[in-house]
N, C-alpha and C positions, 0 to 999 in steps of 0.2 A: 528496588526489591519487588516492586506489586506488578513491574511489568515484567519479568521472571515468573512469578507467582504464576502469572496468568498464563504464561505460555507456557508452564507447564500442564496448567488443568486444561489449556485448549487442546492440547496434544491427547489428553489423556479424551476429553469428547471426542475429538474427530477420528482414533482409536476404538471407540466404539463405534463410532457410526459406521466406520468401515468395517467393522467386524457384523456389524447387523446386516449390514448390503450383501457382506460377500457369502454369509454363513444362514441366516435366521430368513424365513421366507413363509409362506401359507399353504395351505393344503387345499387344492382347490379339483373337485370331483364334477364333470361336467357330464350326462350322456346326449344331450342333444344339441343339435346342427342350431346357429343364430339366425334369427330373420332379421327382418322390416320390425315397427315402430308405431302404435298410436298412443293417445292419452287414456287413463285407466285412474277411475278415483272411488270407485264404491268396493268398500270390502269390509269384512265381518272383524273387529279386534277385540283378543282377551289378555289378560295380565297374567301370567301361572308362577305360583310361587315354583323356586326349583333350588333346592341345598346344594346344588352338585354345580350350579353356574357360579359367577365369581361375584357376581352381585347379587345372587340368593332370586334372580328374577330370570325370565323368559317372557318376551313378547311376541302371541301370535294373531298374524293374520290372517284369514281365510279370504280369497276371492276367487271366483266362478265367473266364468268366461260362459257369456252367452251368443256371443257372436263373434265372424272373427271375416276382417278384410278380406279381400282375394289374395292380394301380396302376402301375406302372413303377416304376425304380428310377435314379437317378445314381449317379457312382462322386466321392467327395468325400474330399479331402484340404487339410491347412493345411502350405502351404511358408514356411520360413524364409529369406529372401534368397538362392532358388534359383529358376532358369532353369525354365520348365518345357515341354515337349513331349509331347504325346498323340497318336500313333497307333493305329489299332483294322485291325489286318493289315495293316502297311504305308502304309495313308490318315492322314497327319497332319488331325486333329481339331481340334487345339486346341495355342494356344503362349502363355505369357505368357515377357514380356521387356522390358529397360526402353527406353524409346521411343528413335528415333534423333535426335529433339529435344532428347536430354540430350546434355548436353554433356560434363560429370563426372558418376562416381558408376558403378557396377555390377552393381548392385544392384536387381532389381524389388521388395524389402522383405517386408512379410509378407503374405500372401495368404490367403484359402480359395480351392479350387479344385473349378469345380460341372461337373461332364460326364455329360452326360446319357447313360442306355446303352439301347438298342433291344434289340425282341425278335430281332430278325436277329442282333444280335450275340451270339447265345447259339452259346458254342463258339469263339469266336473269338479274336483275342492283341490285347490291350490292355495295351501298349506306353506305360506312362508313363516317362520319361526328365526327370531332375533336374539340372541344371548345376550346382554350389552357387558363388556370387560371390566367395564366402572360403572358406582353408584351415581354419578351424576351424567350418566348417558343412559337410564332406565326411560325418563321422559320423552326421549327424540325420536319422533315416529318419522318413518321416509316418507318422501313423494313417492309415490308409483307412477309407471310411466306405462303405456301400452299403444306403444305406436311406430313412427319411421325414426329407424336409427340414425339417416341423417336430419332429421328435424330435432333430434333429441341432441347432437353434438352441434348442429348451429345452436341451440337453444343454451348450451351448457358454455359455448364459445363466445357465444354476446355475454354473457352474465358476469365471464373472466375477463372483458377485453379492458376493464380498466385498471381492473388487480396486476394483470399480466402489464399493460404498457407503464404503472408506476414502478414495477420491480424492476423491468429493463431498463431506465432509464436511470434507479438507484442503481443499478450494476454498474451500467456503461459510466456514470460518474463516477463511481468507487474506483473501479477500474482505474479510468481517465488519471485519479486524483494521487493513486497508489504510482502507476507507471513514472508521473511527471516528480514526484518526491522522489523517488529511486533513484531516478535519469539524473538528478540535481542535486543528491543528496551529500555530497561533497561541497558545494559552494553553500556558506557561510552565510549567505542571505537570504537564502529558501526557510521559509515555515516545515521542520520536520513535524508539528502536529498536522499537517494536511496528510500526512501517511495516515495517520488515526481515524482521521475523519472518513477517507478513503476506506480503509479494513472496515470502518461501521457502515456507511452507503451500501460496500457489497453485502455486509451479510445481511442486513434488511432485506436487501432483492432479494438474496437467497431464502432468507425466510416467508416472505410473500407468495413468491414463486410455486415453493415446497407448499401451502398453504392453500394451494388455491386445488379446486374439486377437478377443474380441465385437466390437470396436471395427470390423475390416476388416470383419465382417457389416454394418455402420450405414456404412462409407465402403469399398469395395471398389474392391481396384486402384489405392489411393492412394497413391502412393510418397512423399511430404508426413508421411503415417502412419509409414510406418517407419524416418523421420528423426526425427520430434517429439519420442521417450523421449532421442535422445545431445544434441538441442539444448539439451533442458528441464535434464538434467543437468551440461550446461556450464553452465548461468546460476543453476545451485543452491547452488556452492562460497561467491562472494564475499560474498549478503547473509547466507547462514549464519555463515559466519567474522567478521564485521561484527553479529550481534547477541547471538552465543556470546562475546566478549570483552567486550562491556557487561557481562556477568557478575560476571568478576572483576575482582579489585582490581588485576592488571595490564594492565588494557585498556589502558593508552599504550605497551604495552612494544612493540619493534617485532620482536619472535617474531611477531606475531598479522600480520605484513606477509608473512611468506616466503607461507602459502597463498593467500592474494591474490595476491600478485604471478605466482606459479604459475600458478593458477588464468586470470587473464589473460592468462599467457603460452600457456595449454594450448590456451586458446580461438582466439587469434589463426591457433597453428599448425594446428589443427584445419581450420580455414576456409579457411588456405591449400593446403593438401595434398589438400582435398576440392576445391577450385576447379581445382588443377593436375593433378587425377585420381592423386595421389602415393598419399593412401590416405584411404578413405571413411570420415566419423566413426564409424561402429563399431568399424572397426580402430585407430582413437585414442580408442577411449575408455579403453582401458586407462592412461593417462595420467592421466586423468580420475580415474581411481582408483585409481592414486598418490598424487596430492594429495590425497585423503581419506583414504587411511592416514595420508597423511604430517599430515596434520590433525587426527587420533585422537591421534597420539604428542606432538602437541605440547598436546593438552587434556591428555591424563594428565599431562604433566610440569606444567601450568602448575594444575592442579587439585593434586596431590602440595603445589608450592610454596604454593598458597593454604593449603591444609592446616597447614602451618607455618606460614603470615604469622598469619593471623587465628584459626587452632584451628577447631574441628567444630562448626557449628551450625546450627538451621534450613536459612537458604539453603543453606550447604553442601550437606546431605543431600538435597535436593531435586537438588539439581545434580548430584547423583553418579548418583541414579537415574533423572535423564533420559536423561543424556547415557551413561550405563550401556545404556539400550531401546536408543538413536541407534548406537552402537556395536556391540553384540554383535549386534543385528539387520542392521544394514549390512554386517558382516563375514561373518556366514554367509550372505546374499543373492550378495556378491560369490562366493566359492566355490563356492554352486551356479549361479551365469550361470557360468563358466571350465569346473565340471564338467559340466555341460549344451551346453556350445559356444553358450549363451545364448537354449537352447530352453525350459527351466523358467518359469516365470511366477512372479515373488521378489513376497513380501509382507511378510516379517518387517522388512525396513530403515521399508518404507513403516510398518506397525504403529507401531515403535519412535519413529519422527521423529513421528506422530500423537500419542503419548504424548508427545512429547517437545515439542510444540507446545501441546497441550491445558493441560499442567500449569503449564508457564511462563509462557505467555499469560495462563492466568488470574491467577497471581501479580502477573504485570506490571500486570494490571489494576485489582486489590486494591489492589497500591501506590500504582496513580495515585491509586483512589478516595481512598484514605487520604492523598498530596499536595494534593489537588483540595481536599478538606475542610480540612485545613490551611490552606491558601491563603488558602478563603472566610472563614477564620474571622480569619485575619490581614489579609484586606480590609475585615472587618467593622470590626475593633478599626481599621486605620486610617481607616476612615471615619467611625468616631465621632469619633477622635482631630484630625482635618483638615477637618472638616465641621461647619457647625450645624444641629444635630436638627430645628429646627424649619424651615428655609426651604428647607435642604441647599446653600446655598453654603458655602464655604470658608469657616473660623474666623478669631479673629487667631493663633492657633497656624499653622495653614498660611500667612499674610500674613507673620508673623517668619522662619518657616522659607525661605518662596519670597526676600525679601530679603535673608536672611541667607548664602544658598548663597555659593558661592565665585565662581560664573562668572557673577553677579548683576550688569548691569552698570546702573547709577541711568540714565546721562545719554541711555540710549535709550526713556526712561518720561515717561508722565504720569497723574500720582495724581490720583482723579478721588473726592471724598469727597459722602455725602449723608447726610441726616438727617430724619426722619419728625416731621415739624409735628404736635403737639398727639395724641401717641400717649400719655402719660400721660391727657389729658381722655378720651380716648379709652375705655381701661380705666376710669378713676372714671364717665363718665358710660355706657356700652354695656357694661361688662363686660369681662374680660382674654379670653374668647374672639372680641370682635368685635376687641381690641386684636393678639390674634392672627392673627386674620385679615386685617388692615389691615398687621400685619408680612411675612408671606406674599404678600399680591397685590403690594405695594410691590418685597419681591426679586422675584418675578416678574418684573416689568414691567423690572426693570433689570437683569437676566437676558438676558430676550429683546432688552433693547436693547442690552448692552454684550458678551454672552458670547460671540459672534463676533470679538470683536476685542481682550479680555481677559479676565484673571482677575475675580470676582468675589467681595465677600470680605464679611462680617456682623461689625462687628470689638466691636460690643454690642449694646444693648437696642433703640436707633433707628439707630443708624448703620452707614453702610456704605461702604466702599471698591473702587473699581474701577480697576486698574493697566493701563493701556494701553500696548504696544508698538510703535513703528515705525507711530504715528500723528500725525498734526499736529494742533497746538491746532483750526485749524479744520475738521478731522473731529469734533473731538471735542465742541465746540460746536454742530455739526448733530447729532449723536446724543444732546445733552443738552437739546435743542429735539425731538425725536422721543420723548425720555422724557416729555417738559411735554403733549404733544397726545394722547398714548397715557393719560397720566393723567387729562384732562382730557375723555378721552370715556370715561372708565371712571364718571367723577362725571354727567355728565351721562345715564347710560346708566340709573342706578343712585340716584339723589337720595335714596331714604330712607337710603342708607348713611351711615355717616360719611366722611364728605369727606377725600381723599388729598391731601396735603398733602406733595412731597418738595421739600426744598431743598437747591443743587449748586451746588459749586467746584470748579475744577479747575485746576494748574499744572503746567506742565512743569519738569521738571530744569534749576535752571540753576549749571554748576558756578562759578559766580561771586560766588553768591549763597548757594549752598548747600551746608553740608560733608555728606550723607549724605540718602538720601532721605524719614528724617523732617524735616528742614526745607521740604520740598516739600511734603509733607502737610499740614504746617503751614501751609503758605500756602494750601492747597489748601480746609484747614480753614475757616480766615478769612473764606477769598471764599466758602463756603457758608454761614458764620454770620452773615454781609455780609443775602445772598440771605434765611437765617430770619428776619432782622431784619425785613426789606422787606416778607416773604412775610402777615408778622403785621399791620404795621402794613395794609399791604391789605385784610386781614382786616376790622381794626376800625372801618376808612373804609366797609366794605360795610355792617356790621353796625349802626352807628351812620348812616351815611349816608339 
């Protein structure tokens, strides 16, 4: 139910997210050409109340340009879901803000912001003004930058290069862990929670990714951008708590249900209150991570209780020191976004869930190998066991077993028996490898004739049985005329061989006649031993004739 649940509310986020990408965008009014790049740190700041902003605030800058490179220079800064306005003496320059095509949301997201400054403006009041959309983004004052645009994007590229190489590496596993569970998802010894684990690995990357400040350099102005990190984290709870319980030994207990059902419910409210402009998922995401504390508390306790069920061993410790990274990293990422007003850039949860994916995954993997082999090696043993070595049809161990079952029902059969003419001459006068060989082509050819439409079985040395279902005697008489013609151009294809020789009876069930379906075979028998009779006496009419 709760993985329903979930895939319904994932559908309905990533509906919106597409709907924010393709529809909702910023308004962004630019009149001047960009330059070059230095550093810029001195400038005048006031706090001005303002009823008409959304957090009842306005923060403004003032900085005067007293000198300016030969290259030129822009005045650059990275806003956090803040309004922005730029005038240079009174002439508005420059505004971003979020389009009037949005419908919800208040948000223009995260930005850099590139304003080019002229030699004219030397001396002059450059007038930046910050709206902030939320009460807990009034605090966050930018960097200013005033220097080389490419010193400013090496600078901003070193700062992401370890944000950015932890996310691709949770992708490229997620990925890796999703593809190999799909590709395998039919055999019976594959871990299908490694799909879960997989769908969490990628969305982490994509949360990190979507999260990081380089990102608006490669997509600028994308307001899509600074929804992607609370979407990706709504849809990271349910397949986490869903393959964190495969763990233990209480994965049925329905503790493991509350953060699920949370987690969906967080989601659903989310989407609503951002649709109804109530409050934009940033402002719920604190919710968001409620249900992950409240999901730590409930690991410790149910780890604690493993602890007593089954006592301290391998997997245990493993589990403690994963889910140990996942934790203490998660916990201090959350308190520096809260203590930041969720300006810091958190890497330790991401770290910690890496570690915590890495180490697991590969276990998981280990194990299947180690099922996998198991398996083949128990497919092996029954195929020896139910098969014969030399033709690879079915035994009479497999013919007792398939008849003997419980839901074996006779009166819907017809035992169809053959027997290979003159395969002892065969071996006395060619040898037991051409006798072999003559055993071999023989199943073949009644393989290809009969194995569409039954079992086929090797039940000794020349004989053979073939059980048909839900066939009528004269189906089965045209494919025992399609085995005589198929044999008969093998002889004629082939004269120096020794000549294939099968003779065939066959009866249907008749409960009238017969208590079980050895008496069927029995007759089945007869009418083919009928047929060798015949087959001989032809023989010796040719031979002699």
């Amino acid at each position: 139910m709760i993985p329903k649940l979930y895939a319904v509310c994932a559908a309905c986020v990533v509906l919106l997210f597409l709907y924010i990408s393709a529809v909702c965008g910023n308004e962004v009014m630019e009149k001047r050409e960009k330059g070059g790049y230095r550093c810029l740190t001195e400038y005048e700041t006031e706090r001005v109340a303002d009823k008409n902003a959304p957090a009842g605030i306005r923060n403004e800058y003032v900085i005067r340009i007293t000198e300016m490179p030969p290259e030129g220079a822009s005045l650059v800064f990275y806003t956090l879901h803040q309004k922005v306005e730029i005038s240079v003496d009174g002439e508005l320059v420059y505004r971003l803000c979020p389009s009037t095509l949005n419908p919800f949301g208040k948000t223009p997201g995260s930005n850099w912001n590139w304003i080019p400054v002229y030699r004219s403006d030397i001396g002059k009041e450059i007038k930046v003004t910050l709206i902030p959309a939320y009460e807990n983004t009034v605090d966050i004052v930018p960097e200013f930058y005033f220097g080389s645009r490419i010193d400013i994007w090496g600078k901003l590229l070193m700062r992401s290069t370890v944000p950015f190489l932890l996310s691709a590496v949770a992708m490229m596993i997620g990925i890796g862990f999703i593809v190999f569970t799909l590709y395998n998802y039919q055999k019976k010894d594959v871990d299908k929670s490694l799909l879960l684990l997989g769908i969490f690995s990628l969305i982490i990357g994509l949360w990190k990714l979507s999260d990081m400040e380089a990102m608006v350099l490669v997509f600028p102005f994308s307001l899509s951008l600074a929804y992607m990190p609370f979407v990706m984290l709504l849809l990271a709870v349910v397949p986490f708590v869903l393959y964190v319980r495969e763990l233990f030994s209480t994965r049925d207990s329905k503790i493991w249900d509350i953060p699920c059902v949370a987690s969906i419910a967080v989601i659903l409210l989310s989407v609503v209150m951002q649709m109804f402009g109530i409050a934009d998922l940033r402002q719920a995401v604190w919710m968001n991570h409620a249900v992950m504390i409240s999901l730590i508390v409930i690991m410790i306790s149910m780890l604690v209780y493993e602890l007593r069920k089954v006592g301290w061993n391998s997997r245990i410790k493993v589990l403690v020191v994963c889910l140990a990274f996942c934790m203490v990293g998660y916990i201090i990422d959350v308190a520096i976004y809260y203590l930041s007003n969720g300006a810091s850039m958190m890497v330790l949860g991401m770290l910690g869930f890496l570690i915590y994916i890495v180490v697991l995954g590969i276990r998981s993997v280990q194990d299947m190998r180690k099922l996998i082999s198991i398996g083949m090696q128990a497919r092996h043993y029954e195929q020896m066991a139910y098969h014969d070595q030399l033709t690879g049809l079915y035994n009479r161990t497999a013919y007792a077993a398939d008849t003997g079952a419980e839901d074996f029902e006779p009166e819907q059969y017809i035992v169809v028996m053959f027997d290979l003419n003159d395969l002892k001459k065969c071996n006395d006068t060619r040898g037991h490898e051409k006798g072999d060989r003559y055993i071999v082509t023989s199943a073949k050819k009644i393989q290809e004739t009969f194995g569409e439409l039954g079992k086929c079985y090797r039940m000794g040395g020349d004989e053979f049985c073939v059980l048909l279902k839900g066939v009528t005697i004269s189906d089965c008489k045209k494919q025992v005329q399609r085995l005589k013609d198929s044999v008969e151009k093998i002889n004629r294809k082939e004269p120096e061989e020794f000549p294939i020789r099968i003779a065939c009876g066959y009866e249907l069930y008749d409960k009238r006649i017969d208590y079980d379906l050895g008496d069927t075979l029995r007759r089945a028998d007869k009418m083919m031993y009928h047929e060798k009779f015949m087959m001989k006496q032809e023989a010796l009419k040719q031979q002699t004739g």
